[in-house]
C-alpha positions as CSV (number, residue, x, y, z in Angstrom):
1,X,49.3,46.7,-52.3
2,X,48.7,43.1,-51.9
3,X,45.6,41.4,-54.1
4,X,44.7,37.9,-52.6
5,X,42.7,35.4,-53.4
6,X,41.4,35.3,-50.0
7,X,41.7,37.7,-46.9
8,X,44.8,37.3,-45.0
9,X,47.0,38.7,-42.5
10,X,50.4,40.1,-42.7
11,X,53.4,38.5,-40.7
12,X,56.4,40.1,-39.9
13,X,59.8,38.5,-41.2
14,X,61.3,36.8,-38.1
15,X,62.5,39.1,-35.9
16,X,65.3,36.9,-34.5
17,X,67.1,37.1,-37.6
18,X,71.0,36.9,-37.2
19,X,72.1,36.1,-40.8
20,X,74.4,38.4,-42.7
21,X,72.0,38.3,-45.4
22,X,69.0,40.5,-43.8
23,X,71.6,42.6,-41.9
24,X,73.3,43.8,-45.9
25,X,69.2,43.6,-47.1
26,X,68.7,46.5,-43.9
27,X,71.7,48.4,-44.9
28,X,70.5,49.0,-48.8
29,X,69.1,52.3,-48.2
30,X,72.2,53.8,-46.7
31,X,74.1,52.1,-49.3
32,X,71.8,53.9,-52.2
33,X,72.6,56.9,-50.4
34,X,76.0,57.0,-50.2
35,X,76.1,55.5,-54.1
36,X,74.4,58.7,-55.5
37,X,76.9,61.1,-53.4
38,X,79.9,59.4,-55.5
39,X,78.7,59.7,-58.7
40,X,80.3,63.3,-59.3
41,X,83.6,61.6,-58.2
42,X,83.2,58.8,-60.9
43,X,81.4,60.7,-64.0
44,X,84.1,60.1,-66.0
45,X,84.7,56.6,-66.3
46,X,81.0,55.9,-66.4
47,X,79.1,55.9,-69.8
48,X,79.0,59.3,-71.4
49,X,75.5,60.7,-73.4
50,X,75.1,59.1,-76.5
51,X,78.3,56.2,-75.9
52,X,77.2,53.2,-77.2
53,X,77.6,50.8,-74.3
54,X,77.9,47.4,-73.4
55,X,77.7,45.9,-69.7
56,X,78.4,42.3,-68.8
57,X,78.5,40.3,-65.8
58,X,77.3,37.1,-64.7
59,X,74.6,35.7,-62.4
60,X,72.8,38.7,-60.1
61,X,75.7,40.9,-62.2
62,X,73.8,40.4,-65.3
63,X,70.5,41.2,-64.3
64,X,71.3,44.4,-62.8
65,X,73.2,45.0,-66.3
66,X,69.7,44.6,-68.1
67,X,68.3,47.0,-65.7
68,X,70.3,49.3,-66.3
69,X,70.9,48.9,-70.0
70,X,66.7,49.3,-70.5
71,X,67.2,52.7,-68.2
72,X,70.1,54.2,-70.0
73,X,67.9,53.5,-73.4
74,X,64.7,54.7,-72.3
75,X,66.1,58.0,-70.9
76,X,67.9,58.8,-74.5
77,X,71.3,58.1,-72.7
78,X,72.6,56.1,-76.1
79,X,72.2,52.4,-76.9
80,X,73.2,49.8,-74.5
81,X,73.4,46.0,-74.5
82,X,73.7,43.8,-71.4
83,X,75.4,40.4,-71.8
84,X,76.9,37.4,-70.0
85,X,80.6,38.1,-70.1
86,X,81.1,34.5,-71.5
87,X,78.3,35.8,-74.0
88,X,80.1,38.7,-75.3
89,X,80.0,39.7,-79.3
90,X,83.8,40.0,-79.4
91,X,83.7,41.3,-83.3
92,X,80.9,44.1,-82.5
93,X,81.8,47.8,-81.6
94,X,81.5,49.8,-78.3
95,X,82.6,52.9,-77.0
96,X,82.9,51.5,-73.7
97,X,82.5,48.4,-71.9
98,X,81.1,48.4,-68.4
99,X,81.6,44.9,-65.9
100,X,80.1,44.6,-62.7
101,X,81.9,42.0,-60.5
102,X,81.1,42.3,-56.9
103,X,84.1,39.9,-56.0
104,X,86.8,41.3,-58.7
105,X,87.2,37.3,-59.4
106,X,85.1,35.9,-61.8
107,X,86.9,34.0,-64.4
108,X,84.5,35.1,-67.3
109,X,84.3,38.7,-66.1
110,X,88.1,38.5,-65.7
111,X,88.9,37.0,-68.8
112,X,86.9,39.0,-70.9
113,X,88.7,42.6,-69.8
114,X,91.8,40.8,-70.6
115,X,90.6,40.1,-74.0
116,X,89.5,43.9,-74.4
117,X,92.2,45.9,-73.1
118,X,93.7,48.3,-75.4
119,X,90.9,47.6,-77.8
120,X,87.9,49.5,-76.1
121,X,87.5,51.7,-72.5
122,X,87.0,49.3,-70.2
123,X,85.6,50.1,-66.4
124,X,84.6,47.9,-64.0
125,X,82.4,48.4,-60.7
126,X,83.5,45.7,-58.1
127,X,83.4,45.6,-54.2
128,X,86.9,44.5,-53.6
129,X,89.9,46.3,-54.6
130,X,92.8,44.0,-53.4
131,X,91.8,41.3,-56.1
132,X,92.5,41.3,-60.0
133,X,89.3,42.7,-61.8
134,X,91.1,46.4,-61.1
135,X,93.9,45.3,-62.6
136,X,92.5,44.3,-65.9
137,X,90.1,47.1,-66.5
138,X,91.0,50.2,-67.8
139,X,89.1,52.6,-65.0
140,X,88.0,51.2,-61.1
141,X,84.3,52.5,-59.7
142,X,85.1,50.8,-56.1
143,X,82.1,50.0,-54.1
144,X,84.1,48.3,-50.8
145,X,80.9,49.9,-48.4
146,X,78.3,47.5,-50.1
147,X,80.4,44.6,-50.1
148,X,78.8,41.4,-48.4
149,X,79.7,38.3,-46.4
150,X,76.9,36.6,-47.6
151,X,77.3,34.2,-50.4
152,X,73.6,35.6,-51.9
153,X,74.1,39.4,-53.4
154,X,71.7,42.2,-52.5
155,X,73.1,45.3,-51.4
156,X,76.3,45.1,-53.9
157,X,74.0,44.4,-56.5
158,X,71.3,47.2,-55.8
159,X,74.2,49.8,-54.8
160,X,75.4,49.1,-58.6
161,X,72.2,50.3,-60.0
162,X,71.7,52.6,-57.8
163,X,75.0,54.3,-58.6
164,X,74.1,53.6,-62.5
165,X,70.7,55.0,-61.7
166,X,72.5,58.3,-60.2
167,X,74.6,58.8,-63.0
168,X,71.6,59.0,-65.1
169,X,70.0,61.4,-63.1
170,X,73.4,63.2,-62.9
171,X,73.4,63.2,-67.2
172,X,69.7,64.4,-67.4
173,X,68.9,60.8,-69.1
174,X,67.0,59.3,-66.3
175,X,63.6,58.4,-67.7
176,X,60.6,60.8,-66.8
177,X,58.7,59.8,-64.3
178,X,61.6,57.8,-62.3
179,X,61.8,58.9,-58.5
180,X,65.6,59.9,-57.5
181,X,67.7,57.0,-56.1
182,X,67.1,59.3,-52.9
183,X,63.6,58.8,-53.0
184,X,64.0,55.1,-54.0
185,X,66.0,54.7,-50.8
186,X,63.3,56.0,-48.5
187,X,61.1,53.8,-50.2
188,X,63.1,50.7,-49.4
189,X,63.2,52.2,-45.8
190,X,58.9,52.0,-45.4
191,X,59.9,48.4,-47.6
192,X,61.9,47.5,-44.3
193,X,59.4,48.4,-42.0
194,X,56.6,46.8,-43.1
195,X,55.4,43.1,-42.3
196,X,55.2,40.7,-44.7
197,X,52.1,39.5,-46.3
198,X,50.9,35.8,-45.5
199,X,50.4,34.6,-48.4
200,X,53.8,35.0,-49.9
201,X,55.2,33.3,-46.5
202,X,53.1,30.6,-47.5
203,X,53.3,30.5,-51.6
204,X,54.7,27.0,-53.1
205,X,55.7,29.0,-56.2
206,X,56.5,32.4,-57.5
207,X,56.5,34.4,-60.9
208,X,58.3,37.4,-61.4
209,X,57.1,40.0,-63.7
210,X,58.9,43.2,-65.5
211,X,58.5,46.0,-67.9
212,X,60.9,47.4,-69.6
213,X,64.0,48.1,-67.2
214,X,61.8,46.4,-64.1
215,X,62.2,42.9,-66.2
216,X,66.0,42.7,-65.3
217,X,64.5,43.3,-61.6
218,X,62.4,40.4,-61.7
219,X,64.8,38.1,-63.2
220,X,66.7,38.9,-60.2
221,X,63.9,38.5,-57.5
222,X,63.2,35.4,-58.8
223,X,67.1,34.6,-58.3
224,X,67.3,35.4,-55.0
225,X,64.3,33.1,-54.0
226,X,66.0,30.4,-55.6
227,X,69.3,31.0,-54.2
228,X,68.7,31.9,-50.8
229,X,65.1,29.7,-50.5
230,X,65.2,27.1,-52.7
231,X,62.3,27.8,-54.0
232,X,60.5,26.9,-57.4
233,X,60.6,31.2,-59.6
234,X,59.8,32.0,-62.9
235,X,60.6,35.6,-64.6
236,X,58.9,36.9,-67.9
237,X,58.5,40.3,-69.6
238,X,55.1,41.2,-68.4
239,X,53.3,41.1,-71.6
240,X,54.6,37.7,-71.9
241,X,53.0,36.3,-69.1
242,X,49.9,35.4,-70.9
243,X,51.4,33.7,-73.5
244,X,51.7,30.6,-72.0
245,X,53.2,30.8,-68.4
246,X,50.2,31.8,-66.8
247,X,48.9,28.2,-67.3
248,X,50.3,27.4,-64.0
249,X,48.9,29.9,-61.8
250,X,46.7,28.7,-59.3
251,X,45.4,29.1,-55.3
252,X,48.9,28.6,-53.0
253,X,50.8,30.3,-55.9
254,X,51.9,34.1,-56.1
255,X,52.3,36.1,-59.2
256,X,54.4,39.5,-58.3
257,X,54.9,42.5,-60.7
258,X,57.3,44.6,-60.0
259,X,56.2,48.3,-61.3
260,X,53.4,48.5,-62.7
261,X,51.2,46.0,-65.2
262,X,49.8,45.9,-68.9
263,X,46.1,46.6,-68.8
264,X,43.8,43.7,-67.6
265,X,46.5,41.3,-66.9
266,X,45.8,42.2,-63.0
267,X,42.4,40.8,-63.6
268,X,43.6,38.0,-65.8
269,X,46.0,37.0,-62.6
270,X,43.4,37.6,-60.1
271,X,40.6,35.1,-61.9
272,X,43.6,32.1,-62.0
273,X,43.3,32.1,-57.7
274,X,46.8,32.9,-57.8
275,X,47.9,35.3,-55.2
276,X,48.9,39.0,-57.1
277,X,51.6,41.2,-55.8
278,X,51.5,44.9,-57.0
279,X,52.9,47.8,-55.2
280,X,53.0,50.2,-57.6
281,X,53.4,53.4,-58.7
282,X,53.7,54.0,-54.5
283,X,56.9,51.3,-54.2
284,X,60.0,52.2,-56.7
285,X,60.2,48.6,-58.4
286,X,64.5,48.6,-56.9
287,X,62.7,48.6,-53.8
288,X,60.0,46.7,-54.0
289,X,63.1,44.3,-54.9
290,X,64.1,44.9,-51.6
291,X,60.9,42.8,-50.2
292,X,61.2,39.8,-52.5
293,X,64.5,40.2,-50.5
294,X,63.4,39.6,-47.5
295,X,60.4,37.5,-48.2
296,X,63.6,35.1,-49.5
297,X,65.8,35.0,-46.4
298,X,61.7,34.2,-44.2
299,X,61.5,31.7,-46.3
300,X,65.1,30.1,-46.3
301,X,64.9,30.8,-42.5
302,X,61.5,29.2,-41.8
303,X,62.9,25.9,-43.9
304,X,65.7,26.0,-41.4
305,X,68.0,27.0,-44.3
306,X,71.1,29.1,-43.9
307,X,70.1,31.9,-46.5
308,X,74.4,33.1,-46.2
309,X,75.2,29.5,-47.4
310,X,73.0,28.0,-50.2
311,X,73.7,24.5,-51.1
312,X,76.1,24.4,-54.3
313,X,76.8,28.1,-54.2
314,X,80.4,29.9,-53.8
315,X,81.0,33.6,-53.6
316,X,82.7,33.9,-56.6
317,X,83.3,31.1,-59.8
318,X,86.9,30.8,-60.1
319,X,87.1,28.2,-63.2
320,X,90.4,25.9,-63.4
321,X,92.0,26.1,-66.4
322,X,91.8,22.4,-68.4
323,X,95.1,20.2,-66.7
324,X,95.5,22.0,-63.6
């Protein structure tokens, strides 16, 4: 559901809609599917029970690492950090490193398995096989189907986690109460289907909040708005929120947890004017991800913005080495 300050109707994103950023956002479910079918295929290069883990990306990459290192944790699957690659703890022990790269070229992702190789089991999950990130990991997870064209990630990055997700499931370490990534892709199908509530169309700013593995969610939510929209996001853990961000929240703002909230902070929220977004427990948070989505590319769209293309935004960061 949708709390408001005042009583609004719900518009549908705009139908006309040719960018290939809401045609990868539509495909996500399929995607989620087809990620959990491969997972008995790729057990064994993914983290075993009780591996101590690290996973590293950068940008959307490391977000979806947090998610998925809160998961792995919560469901007993063994300790798991999630860096930057440029951030890595190069003198601290793992049994495996995991790097997600959707375009197999980014210089600190790159750079890093280089560094590693021979000194830990390295595996990488990437959307593109013809470029070097397969090369300089010890073990491939190959995810070509959720590739994109668009500049902005979303279905590479949710297919990640949704594999990750599935292997957890698959181990017996996914955390109780979780629905399957099955489930979670007919949720994003009804996510598809519905219209889009007004006053998110209309909001000048948005706050993304997260618990536990949802926090990593709403880092990236609020990514994507900015990315694809241009549009002012914050992200905090949830319990944060009140503890000093919450200062701004006003009428023509939206506040949007994904999963559910701490006790009387929906009230807190509600009092400030702000516009409060909550769709749980019916909405699995990865696809109530999937409407911050599309609210992003409405947005982007109804700015006359090319949500594929964002101002000072590549595919991939390919850094020059110093002199050349």
């Amino acid at each position: 559901m949708s709390r408001t300050a005042s009583s609004s109707p719900s518009v549908p994103s705009p139908a006309a809609s040719t960018s290939h950023t809401s045609a990868e956002i539509a495909s996500q479910p399929e995607c989620w599917r087809r990620a959990a079918a491969l997972v008995p295929a790729v057990a064994g290069v993914l983290p075993g029970t009780g591996e101590r883990v690290a996973v590293v990306g950068c940008g959307t990459s490391w977000f979806i690492a947090q998610a998925y290192a809160a998961l792995r944790e919560e469901g007993g699957g063994g300790e798991t950090d999630a860096f930057t690659a440029s951030a890595f703890p190069r003198g601290r022990g793992y049994d495996r490193v995991v790097a997600i790269t959707r375009s197999g070229t980014t210089t600190e992702v790159l750079d890093l398995l280089r560094l590693l190789r021979g000194t830990v089991p390295t595996t990488v999950v990437t959307g593109d096989a013809d470029t070097p990130a397969p090369g300089a990991a010890d073990h491939t997870v190959l995810l070509d189907f959720a590739d994109e064209r668009s500049v902005v990630q979303t279905r590479f990055a949710t297919t990640t986690l949704a594999l990750l997700r599935a292997h957890l499931e698959h181990r017996g370490t996914l955390p109780a109460g979780l629905p399957t990534v099955t489930e979670a892709a007919g949720h994003a199908e009804a996510v598809l289907a519905q219209p889009l509530d007004h006053p998110l169309t209309t909001a000048g700013q948005f706050t993304f909040l997260g618990t536990g593995w949802t926090y990593g969610l709403a880092q990236e939510a609020a990514l994507k708005m900015r990315e694809a929209a241009g549009a002012w996001t914050e992200a905090y853990p949830a319990m944060e929120y009140r503890h000093g961000p919450i200062s701004i929240a006003q009428p023509g703002r939206a506040v949007w947890a994904l999963g559910a909230l701490p006790e009387g902070l929906a009230d807190d929220i509600t009092r400030t004017g702000a516009t409060l977004s909550t769709h749980a427990p019916a909405t699995d948070p990865l696809a109530d991800l999937v409407r911050a989505q599309r609210l992003a590319v409405h947005i982007a769209e109804a700015a006359g913005h090319n949500p594929d293309t964002p101002r000072n935004l590549t595919r991939s960061v390919v850094l020059t080495a110093p002199g050349n």
